[in-house]
N, C-alpha and C positions, 0 to 999 in steps of 0.2 A: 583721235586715236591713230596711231602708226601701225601704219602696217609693215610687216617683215616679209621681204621680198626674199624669196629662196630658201627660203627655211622650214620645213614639215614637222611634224609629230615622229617622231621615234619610238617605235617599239623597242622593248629589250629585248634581248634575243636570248633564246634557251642558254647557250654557252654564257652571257652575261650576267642571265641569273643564278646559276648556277658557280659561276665563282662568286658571285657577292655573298649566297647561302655559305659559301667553303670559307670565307673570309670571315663573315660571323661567325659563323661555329669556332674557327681557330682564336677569335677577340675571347669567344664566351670557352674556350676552353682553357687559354692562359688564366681568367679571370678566375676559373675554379679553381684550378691549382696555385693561385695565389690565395685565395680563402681555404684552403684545405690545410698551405703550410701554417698562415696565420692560427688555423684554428687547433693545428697539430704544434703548434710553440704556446696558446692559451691554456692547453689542457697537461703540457709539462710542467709550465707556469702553477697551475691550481693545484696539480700532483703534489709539486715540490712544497705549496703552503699549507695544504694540508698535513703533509708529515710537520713540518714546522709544528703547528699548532694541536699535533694529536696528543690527547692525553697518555701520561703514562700512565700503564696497567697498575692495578692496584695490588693483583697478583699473578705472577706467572702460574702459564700451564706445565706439568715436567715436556709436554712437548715445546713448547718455547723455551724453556730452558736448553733443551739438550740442543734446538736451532744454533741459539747464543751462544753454546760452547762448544759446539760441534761433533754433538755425542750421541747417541742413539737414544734414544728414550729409556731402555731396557735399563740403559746403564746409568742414566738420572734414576731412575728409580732403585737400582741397587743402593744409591751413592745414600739418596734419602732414608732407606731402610737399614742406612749401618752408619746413620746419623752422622755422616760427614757432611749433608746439608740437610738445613735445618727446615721443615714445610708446616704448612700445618692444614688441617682438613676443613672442607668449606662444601658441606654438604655428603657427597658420595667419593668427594674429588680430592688429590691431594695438590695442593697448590704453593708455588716458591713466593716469599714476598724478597721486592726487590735489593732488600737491606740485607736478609739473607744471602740472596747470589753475591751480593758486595762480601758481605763478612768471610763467605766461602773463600771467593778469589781473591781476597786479602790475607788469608790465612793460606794458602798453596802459595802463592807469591812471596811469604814469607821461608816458605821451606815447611809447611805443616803439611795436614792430608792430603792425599793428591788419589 
């Protein structure tokens, strides 16, 4: 065995450890915000397949109607009650099917009820 002439045991010293703690922490804090943006582009990602793949409604409510066209609900519901679009009832509710909002906006785009 060889012995090493001139050379001792080192302790670290408080200022030593302490930047190697400060140095980790800045490794382990890049490393988060690279898994955050990661996970913050995964969850647009899943957002964006999910509308892809969501079914359409089988009927609108007059509040997604009036979303869609930009109208208050009050005044879907005039428009329905003076049979300028056409709904029909589905329980207590009164509900737009999708063929209807077409037929409507096909027929205003025409030059008919508006």
């Amino acid at each position: 065995m060889t012995e090493l002439v001139g050379f001792r045991a080192v302790r670290p010293t408080p200022t030593g450890l302490i930047h190697g703690v400060r140095d980790r922490l800045d490794a382990l804090e890049r490393d988060l915000a690279a898994a955050r943006s990661a996970l913050a582009e995964a969850e647009t990602e899943l957002l964006a397949a999910a509308q892809r793949f969501a079914p359409e409604p089988v009927a609108l409510t007059t509040t997604q109607v009036a979303e869609l066209l930009g109208l208050s609900r009050s005044t879907v519901t005039l428009m329905i009650g003076r049979e300028e679009l056409a709904s029909v009832k589905v329980g207590g509710s009164r509900r737009v099917l999708p063929r209807d909002l077409d037929a409507y906006l096909a027929s205003i785009s025409a030059g008919g009820a508006a």
